[in-house]
KOLKE-967373 format. One record per residue (C-alpha): residue number from 1; residue in one letter; x, y, z. Coordinates in Angstrom, 1 decimal. Example, Ala and Ser with C-alpha at 12.3 -4.5 7.8 and 13.67 -1.06 7.14 Angstrom:
BEGIN
n:1	res:A	x:12.3	y:-4.5	z:7.8 .
n:2	res:S	x:13.7	y:-1.1	z:7.1 .
# end
This chain:
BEGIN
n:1	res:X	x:0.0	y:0.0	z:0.0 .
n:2	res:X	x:1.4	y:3.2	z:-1.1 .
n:3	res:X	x:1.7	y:5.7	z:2.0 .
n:4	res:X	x:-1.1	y:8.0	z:0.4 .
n:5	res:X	x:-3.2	y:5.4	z:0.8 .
n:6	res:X	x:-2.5	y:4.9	z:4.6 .
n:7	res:X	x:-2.5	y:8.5	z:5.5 .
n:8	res:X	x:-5.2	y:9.5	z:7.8 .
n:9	res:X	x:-7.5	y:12.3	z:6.1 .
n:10	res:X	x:-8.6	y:16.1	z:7.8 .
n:11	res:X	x:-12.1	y:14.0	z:7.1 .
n:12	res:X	x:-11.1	y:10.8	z:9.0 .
n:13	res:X	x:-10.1	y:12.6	z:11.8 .
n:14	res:X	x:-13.4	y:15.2	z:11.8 .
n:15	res:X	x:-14.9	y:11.5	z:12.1 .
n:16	res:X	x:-13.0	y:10.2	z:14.7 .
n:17	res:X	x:-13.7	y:13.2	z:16.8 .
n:18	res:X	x:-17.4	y:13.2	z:16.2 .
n:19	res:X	x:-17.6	y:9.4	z:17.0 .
n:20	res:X	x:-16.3	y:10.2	z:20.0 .
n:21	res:X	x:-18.8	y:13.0	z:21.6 .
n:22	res:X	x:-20.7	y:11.3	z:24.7 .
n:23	res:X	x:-24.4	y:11.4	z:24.3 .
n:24	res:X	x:-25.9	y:14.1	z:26.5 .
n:25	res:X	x:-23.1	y:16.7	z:25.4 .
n:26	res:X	x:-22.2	y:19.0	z:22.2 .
n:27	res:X	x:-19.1	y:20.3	z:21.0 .
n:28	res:X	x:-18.7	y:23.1	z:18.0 .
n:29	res:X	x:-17.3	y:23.3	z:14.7 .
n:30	res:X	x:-14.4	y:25.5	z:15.9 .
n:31	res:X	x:-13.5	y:23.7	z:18.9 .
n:32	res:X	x:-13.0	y:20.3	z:17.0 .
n:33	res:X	x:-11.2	y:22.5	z:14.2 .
n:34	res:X	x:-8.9	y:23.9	z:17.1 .
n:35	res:X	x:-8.3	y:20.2	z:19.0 .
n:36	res:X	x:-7.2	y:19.1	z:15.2 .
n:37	res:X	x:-4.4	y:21.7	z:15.5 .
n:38	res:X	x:-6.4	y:23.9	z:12.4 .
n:39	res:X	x:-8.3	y:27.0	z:14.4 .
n:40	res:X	x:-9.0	y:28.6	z:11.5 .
n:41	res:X	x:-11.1	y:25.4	z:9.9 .
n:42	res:X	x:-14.7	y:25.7	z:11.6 .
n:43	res:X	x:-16.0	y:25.8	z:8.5 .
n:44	res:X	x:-14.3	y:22.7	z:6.7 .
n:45	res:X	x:-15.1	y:20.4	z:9.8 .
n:46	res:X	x:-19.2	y:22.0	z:8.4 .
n:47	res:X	x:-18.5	y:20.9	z:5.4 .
n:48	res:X	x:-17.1	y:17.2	z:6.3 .
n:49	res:X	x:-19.9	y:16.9	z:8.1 .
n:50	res:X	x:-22.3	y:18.0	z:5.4 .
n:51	res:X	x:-20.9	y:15.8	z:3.2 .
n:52	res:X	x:-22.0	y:12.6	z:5.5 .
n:53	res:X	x:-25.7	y:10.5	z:5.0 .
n:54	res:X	x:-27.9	y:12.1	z:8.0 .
n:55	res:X	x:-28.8	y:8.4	z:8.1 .
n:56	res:X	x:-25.0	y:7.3	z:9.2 .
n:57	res:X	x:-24.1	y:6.2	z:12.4 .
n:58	res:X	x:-22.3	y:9.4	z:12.3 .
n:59	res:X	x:-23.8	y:11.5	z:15.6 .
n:60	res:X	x:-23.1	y:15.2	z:13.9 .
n:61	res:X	x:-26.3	y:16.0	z:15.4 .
n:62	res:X	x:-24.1	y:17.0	z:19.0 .
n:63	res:X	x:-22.1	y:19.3	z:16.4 .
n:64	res:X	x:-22.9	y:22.9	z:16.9 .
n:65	res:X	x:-22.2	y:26.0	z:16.3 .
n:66	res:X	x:-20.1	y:28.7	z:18.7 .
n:67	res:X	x:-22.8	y:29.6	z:20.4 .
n:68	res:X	x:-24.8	y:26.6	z:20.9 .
n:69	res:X	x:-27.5	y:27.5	z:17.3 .
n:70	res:X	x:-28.4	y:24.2	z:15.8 .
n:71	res:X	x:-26.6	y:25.7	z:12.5 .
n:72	res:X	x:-26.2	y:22.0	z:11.0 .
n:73	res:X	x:-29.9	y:21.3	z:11.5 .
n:74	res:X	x:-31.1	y:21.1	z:7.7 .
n:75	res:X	x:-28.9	y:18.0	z:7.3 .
n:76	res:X	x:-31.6	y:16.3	z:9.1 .
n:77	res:X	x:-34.1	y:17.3	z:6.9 .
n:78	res:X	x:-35.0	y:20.4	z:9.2 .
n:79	res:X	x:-33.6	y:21.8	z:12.8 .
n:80	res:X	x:-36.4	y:20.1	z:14.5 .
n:81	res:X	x:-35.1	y:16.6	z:14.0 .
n:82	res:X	x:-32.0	y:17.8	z:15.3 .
n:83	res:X	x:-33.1	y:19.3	z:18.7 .
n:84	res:X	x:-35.3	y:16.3	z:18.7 .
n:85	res:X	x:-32.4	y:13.7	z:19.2 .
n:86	res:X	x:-30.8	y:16.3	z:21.4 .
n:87	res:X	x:-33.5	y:16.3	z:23.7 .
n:88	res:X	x:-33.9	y:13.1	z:23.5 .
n:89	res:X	x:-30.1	y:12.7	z:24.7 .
n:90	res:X	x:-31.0	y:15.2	z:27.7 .
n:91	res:X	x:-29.1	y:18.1	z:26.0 .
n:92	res:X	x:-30.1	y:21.0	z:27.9 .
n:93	res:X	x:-31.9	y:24.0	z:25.5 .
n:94	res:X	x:-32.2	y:27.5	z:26.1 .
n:95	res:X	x:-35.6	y:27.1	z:25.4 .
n:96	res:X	x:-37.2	y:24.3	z:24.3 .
n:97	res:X	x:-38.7	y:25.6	z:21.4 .
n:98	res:X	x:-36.1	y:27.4	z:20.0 .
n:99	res:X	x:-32.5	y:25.7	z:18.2 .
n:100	res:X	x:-30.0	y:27.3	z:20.7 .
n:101	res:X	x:-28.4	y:24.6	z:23.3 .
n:102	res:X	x:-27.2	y:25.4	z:26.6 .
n:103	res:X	x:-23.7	y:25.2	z:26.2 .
n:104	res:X	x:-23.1	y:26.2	z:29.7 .
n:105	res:X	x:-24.3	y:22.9	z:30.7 .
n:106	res:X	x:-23.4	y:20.2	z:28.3 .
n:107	res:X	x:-20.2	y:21.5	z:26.4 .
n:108	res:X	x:-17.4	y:18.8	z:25.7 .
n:109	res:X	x:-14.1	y:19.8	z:24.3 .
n:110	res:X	x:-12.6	y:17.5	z:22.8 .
n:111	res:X	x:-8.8	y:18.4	z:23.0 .
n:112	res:X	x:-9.4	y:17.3	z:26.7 .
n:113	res:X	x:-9.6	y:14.0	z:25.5 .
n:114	res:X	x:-5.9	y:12.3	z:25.5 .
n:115	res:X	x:-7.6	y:9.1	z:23.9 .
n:116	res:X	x:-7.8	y:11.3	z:20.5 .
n:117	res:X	x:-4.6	y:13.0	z:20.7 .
n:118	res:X	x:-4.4	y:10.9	z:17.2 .
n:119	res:X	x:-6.6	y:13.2	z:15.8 .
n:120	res:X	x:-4.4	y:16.4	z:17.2 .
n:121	res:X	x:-1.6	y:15.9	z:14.9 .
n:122	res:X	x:-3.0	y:17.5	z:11.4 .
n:123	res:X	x:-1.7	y:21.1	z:11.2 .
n:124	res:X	x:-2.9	y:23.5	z:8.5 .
n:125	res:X	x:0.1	y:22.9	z:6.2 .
n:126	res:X	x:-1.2	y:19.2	z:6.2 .
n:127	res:X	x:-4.8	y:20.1	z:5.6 .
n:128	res:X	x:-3.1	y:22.8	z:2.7 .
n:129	res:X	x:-1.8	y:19.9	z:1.2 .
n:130	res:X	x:-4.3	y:17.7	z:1.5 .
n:131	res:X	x:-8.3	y:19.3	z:1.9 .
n:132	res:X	x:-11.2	y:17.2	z:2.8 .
n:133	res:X	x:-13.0	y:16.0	z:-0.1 .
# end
């Protein structure tokens, strides 16, 4: 196999940090962008995770924006389904009937997590060289 082909991907690691968000608690775009070593990439992680079935094992539903709006919620067909499996996770809203959680009581950051320091590696120049598809 050529080493290409065995390189792990901006994507692959986007993945392995979503995967790894306990139920009951969100993270955002920019703080998975920053754990991966690429502050500046909020918007790419968006876009990995647009690029993923809604129907996948996947949960980006606990993927939100900086300040808690369900931003991602038409992947799901509309916000509502979003906030849906949120509440039904226990993920604290601001109010119940609006799309904006309360990150004050369920936000998980994912560079405290030494079990994905695997993921912390990429560095813009790497994602430069090689962007999420």
């Amino acid at each position: 196999m050529a080493e290409s082909e065995s390189r792990i991907t901006f994507a692959d690691r986007v993945v392995g940090v979503v995967m790894a968000i306990p139920v009951g608690r969100v993270t955002t775009y920019g703080l998975i962008a920053r754990a991966m070593g690429s502050p500046r990439s909020a918007r790419i992680v968006g876009w990995t995770l647009r690029h993923t079935s809604a129907d996948s094992e996947l949960p980006a539903h606990r993927v939100v924006n900086r300040i808690g709006f369900l931003s991602g919620g038409w992947h799901f067909g509309h916000p509502d389904v979003m906030r849906d499996r949120l509440l039904a996770e226990g993920v604290p809203f601001r109010d119940v009937d609006e799309y904006l959680v309360d990150l004050s009581a369920c936000l998980w950051d994912p560079a405290d997590v030494s079990a994905l320091d695997w993921v912390f590696e990429y560095d813009e120049q790497t994602l430069l060289d090689d962007p999420p598809r």
